[in-house]
N, C-alpha and C positions, 0 to 999 in steps of 0.2 A: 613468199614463204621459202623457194627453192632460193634466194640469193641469203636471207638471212641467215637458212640453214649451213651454206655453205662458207658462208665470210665468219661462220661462228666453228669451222672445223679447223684444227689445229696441222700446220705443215709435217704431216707426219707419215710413219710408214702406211698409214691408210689411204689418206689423201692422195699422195703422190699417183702413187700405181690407179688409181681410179681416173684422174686428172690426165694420165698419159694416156688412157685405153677409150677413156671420153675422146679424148683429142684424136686420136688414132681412126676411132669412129668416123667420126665424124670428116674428116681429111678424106679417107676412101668413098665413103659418100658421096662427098660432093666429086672428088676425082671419077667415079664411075658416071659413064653416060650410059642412063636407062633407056631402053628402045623396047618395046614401044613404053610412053609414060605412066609416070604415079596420075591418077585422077587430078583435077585440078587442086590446087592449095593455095593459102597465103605466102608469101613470099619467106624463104626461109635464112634464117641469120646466120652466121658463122660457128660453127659451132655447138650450139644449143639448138638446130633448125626451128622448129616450131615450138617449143617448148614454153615460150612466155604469149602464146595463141592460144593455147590448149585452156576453153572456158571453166572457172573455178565454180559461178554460179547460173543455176538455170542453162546447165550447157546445150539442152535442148533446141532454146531461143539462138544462142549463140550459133551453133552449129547453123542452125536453119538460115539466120543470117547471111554466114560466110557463102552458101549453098547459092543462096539469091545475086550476091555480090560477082560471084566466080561464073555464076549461070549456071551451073552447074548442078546436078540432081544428086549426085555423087562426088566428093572432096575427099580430100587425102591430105594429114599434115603428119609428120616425119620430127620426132623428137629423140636426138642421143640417139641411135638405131630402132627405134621403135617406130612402126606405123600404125596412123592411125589412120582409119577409111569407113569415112560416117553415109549411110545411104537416107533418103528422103524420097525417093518413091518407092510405093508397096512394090511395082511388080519387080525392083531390082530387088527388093527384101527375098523375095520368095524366091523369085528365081538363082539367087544364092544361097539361101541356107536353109534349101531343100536339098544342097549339094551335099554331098557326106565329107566333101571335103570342104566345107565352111562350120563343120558340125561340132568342131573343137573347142577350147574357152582358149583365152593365154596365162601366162602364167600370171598370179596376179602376188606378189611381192605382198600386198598387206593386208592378204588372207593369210598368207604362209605365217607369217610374225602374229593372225591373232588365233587362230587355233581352230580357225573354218576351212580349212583350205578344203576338205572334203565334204562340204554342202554338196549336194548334187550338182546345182545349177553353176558350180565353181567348177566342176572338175573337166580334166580334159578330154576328150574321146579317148578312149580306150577300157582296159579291163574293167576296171574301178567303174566306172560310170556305166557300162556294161550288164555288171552287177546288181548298181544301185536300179538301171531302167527295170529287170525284170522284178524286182522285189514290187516299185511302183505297177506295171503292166498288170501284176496278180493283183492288187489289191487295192487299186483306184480307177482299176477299169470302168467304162459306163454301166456297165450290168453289175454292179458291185453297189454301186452309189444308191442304189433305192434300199438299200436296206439300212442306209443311217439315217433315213428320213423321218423317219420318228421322232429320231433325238434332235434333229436338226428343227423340228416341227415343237418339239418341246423348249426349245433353250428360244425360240421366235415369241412362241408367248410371255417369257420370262418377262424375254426385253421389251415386251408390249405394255405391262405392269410397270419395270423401272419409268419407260418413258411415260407413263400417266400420271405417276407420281412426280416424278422430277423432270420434267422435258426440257429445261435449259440446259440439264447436265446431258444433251442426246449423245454429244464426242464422246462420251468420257461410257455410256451405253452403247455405243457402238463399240468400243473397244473391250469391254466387257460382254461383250454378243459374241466377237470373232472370238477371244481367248478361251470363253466355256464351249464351243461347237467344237471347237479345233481340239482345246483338253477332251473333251466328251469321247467324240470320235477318235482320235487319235490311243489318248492313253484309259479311256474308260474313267476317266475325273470327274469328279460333280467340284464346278468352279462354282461357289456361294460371293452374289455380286454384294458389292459392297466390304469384301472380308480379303484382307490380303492374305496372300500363298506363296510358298516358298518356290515353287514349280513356276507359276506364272511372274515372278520377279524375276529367274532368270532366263524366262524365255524373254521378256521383252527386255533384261538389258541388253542379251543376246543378238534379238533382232535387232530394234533401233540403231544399234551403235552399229554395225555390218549397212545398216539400208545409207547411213552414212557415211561410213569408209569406201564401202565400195562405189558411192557416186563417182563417172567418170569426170576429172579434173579434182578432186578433191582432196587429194595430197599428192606431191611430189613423187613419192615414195614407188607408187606405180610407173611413173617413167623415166627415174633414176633407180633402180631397185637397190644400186649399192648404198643407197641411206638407207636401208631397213636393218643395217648391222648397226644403227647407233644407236648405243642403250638410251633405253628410257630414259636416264637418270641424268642425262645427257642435257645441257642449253637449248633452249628451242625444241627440243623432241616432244613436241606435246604429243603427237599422232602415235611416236612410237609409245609413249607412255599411255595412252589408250589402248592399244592394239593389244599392249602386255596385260591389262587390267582384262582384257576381252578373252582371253587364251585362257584365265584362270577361271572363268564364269563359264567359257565352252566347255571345259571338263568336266566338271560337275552336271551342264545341261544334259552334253551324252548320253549320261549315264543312268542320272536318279528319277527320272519319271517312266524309262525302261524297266529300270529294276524294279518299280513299285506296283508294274503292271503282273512282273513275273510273280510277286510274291503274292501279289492277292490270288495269281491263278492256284499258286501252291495251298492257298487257304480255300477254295472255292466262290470267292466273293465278287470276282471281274466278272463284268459285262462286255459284249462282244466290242471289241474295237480293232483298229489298224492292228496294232502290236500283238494282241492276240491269235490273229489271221496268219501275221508272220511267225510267231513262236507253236504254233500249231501245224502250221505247213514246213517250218523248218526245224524245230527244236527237237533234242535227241530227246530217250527217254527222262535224263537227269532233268532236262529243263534248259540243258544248256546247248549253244546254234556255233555251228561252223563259222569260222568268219564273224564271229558276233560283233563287232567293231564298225564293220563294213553298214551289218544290218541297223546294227543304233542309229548310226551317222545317214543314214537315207532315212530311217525313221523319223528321227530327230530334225530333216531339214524338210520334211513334209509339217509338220507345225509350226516351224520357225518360219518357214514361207509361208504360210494362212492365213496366221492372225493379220498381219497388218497389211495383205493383200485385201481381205475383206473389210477391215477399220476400212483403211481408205476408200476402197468403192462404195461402202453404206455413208459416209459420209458427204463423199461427193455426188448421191442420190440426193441425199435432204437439199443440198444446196441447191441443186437444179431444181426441184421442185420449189425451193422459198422464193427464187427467182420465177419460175415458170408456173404459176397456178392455173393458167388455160390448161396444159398438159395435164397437171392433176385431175380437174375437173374432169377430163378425158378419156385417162383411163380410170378414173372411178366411176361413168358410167358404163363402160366394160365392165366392169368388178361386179357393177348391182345387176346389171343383165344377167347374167352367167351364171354369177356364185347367190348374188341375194345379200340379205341381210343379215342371215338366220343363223349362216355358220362362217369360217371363213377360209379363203384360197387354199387350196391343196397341190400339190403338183402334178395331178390328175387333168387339173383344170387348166392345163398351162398350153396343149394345145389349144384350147376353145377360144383363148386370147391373145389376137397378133397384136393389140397395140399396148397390151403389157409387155408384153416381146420386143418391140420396136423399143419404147422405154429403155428396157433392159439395155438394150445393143447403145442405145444413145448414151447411154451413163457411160459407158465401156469406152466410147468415141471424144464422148466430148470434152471429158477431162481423164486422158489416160494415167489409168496409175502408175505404170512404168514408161514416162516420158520417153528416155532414152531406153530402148529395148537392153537386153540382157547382151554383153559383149560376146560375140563370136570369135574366132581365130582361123585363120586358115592352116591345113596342113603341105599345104603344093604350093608353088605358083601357080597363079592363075593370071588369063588375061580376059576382061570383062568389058564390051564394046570398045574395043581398044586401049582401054585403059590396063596398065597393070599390078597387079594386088601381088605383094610379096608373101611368100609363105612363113606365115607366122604375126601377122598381121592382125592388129585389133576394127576388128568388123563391126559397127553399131548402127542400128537400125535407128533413124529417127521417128521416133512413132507421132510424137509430135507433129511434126511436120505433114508425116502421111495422113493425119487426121483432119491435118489444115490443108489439104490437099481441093481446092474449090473444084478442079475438073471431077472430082469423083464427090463430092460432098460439098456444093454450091451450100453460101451461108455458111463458114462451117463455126464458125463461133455461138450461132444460134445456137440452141437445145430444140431439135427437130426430131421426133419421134417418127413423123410422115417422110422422112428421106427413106427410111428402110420398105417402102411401100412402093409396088409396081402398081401402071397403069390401073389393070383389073382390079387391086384393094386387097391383095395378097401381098407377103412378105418377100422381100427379095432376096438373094442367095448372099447377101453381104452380113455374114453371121459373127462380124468383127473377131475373127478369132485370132487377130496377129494381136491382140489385147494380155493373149495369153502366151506369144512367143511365136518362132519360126522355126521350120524345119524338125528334126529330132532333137533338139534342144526345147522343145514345147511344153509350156509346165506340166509335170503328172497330174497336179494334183487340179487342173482346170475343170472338170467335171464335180469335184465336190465345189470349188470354187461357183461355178455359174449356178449350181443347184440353188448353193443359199442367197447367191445373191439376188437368185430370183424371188423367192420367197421373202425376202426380204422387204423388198420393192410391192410383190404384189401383195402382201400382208398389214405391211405400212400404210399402202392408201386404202385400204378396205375399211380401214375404224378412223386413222387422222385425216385432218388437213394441218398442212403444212403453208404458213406463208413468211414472209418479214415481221419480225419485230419492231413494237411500233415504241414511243416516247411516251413520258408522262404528258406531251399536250399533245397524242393522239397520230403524231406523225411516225410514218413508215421509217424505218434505221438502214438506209444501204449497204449495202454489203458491195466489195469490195472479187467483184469476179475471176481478177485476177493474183488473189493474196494464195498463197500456195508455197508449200515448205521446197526445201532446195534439194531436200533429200532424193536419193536413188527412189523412192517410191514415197511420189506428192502428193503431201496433203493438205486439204484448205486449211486455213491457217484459222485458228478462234472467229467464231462467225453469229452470230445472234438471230436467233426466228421464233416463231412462233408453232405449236405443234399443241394441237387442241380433238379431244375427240370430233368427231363428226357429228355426234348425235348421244344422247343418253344412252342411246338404247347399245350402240358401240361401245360406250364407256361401261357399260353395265358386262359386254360381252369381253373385255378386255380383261376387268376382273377376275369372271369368273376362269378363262383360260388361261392367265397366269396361275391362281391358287390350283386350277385342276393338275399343271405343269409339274409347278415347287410338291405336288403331292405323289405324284407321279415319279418322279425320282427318285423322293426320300425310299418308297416303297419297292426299288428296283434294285 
């Protein structure tokens, strides 16, 4: 991509000056002797150093490779002045970006060209994100979160209903589960599944196309930043011509599912949600908020982050389960000891059950949704057992790899619910929470995230089973364990199983808790 983009730029006043400052780079570079060293790397070229190393696909896998190769738990590859400094054990993750000076993002060139550059999770320490944490602080605190539990407990039965009715279509209900909890709570929206919305059309172009630009390797653009000046309209520019289509969908998100909230307050018809909290804790008496820009833009990336944080974890629940039915069977005699047959799981009941917990943390473990953790930067030099990390440096955790980490998670490819279990038959303090980030860069919104994903999980096997789809002559359909999208946040790729009440008497209870739900709403 970066050689065609470049044999396709014309020798001009752009070119040139780019070409000598590249060059320029790259000469000091290599003329300065580092003391103490960069982390181990692949051997760097002339020029470009690592630039054609830096993995396009599954760089997870790739990185982990290099890691093994080099010996190394920690690698460093150096492209055009940029460093890059991938870690693979937890406790180097932690031990660095617990640091307030690992706590920064870098700048990221093809957030700026598409109109996110102020997601939360993008920005870089300081004011701005500052801002954006106490907004989060107030209003996705853990003692905050039981009070959307209801709605979260309603939109669980919805999906319990679509999946009785259509269970082949579970991806496509699972993604319609995340977008009405996330609308629900966030902006007070009743999402009607099966009916398209203007609000959830451009959350998810919004998202998807971000969870793909920003995969690390996945354009050029980020580690040459001076290509994010060629227009769209440009040879080869397909990225920037996406990026542009992205910028014009971000402005509109900002804004109109905020503003829809404001107006229903102004009528009296909003139900309590995020936005509400915020415009009520901050909004003058016109209705209108200091900074309102600021407040959108954290509002706005608490849903954009959600939905497809939760799609993907609920889907990669089903899949462990079609593959693992011992585990189901497992915790579904948890579920009937505890809870019974009569009603179903609450979050009440969530202490009384560690090996739905254990569950829980496995799904989180065994196919992590954000392979490669979220980029770090450094604001200092630092030197890290020897090694030395420049300031301003792209810091990524390999989560991957820490989860295939056998010293701490022997088997780790299994689906093992009994690793999070000490001698005695208590849960161990491995509460997978690097699932959700490191240091203060840690998602805000991790506590509505675990709430439903647990409910998810334990609501799920309380009425189905879950197993592989079989053939018209009766044989099982494998599924393929390692099929998984390449995107920033992986998802099992189209998968086939089977998803069957457990019993009449669950499918009878299924019903009735959907219709009770869809009435329950309309009436709210």
């Amino acid at each position: 991509m970066l050689q065609d983009t470049l044999s396709a730029l014309p020798l001009s006043a752009f070119a040139i000056p780019s070409f000598v400052i590249l060059l320029s780079s790259a000469f000091l570079l290599r003329a300065k002797r580092q003391d103490p060293p960069y982390p181990p790397g692949p051997p760097s070229k002339f020029l470009i150093g690592n630039a054609l190393d830096i993995p396009f696909k599954k760089p997870w896998l790739r990185y982990w490779e290099m890691s093994k190769q080099l010996n190394s738990d920690t690698i460093h590859l150096g492209a055009l002045n940029t460093h890059f400094v991938v870690l693979h054990k937890m406790e180097d993750a932690v031990a660095l970006m617990e640091q307030g000076s690992y706590s920064s993002r870098p700048f990221i060139p093809i957030a700026d060209i598409s109109g996110l550059e102020h997601i939360t999770a993008l920005l870089p320490y300081g004011n701005m994100w500052r801002k954006h944490r106490k907004i989060f602080q107030e209003v996705l605190k853990k003692d905050v979160i039981p009070s959307y539990h209801n709605v979260q407990t309603q939109k669980m039965h919805i999906f319990l209903g679509e999946l009785l009715h259509d269970p082949e279509e579970f991806a496509e209900h699972c993604e319609t589960l995340a977008i009405a909890v996330s609308m629900a709570m966030t902006f007070a929206y009743d999402v009607i599944p099966g009916k398209t919305n203007s609000f959830v059309e451009l959350s998810q172009t919004a998202g998807k196309t971000l969870a793909k630009l920003a995969l690390p390797g996945y354009t050029m653009i980020n580690v040459v930043p001076v290509l994010r000046h060629i227009p769209p309209w440009f040879p080869f520019a397909s990225t920037q011509k996406i990026a542009a289509d992205l910028k014009k969908t971000a402005k509109v998100y900002w804004s109109e599912p905020f503003d829809y909230v404001r107006k229903s307050m102004a009528a009296g018809t909003s139900n309590e949600c995020l936005v509400t909290n915020v415009l009520q804790r901050y909004g003058k008496n016109d209705g209108s908020l200091d900074d309102e820009e600021t407040v959108k833009e954290a509002i706005g990336t608490i849903y954009l982050a959600g939905v497809e944080t939760l799609e993907c974890a609920q889907k990669i629940f089903i899949l462990a389960m079609a593959l693992n039915t011992q585990v189901q069977k497992k915790a579904q005699e948890e579920l009937d000891h505890f809870v019974g047959n009569d009603r179903f799981p609450t979050f009440e009941d969530r202490p009384s059950m560690p090996y739905i917990e254990a569950v829980y943390r496995e799904v989180l473990r065994w196919r992590p949704v954000f392979p490669v953790g979220l980029v770090h930067s450094t604001v200092s030099d630092d030197v890290y057992k020897g090694m030395y990390i420049p300031k301003g440096a792209y810091v990524m955790p390999n989560v991957w790899a820490m989860t295939r980490d056998e010293s701490v998670y022997p088997d780790p490819n299994a689906f093992k619910p009994e690793r999070f279990f000490k001698d005695d038959g208590t849960l161990n303090d491995d509460t997978v929470d690097y699932a959700f980030g490191f240091g203060r860069r840690v998602c805000p919104g991790r506590h509505m995230a675990d709430a439903m994903i647990w409910l998810m999980i334990a609501t799920v096997l309380s009425v189905f089973n879950i197993s592989k789809a079989k053939d018209e002559n009766g044989n099982e359909i494998d599924i393929d364990v390692g099929a998984f999208t390449d995107a920033f946040i992986s998802h099992p790729l189209p998968f086939k199983c089977s998803i069957v009440p457990r019993s009449q008497e669950a499918e009878t209870s299924i019903r009735n808790a959907a219709k009770s739900a869809q009435q329950s709403l309309k009436m709210s």
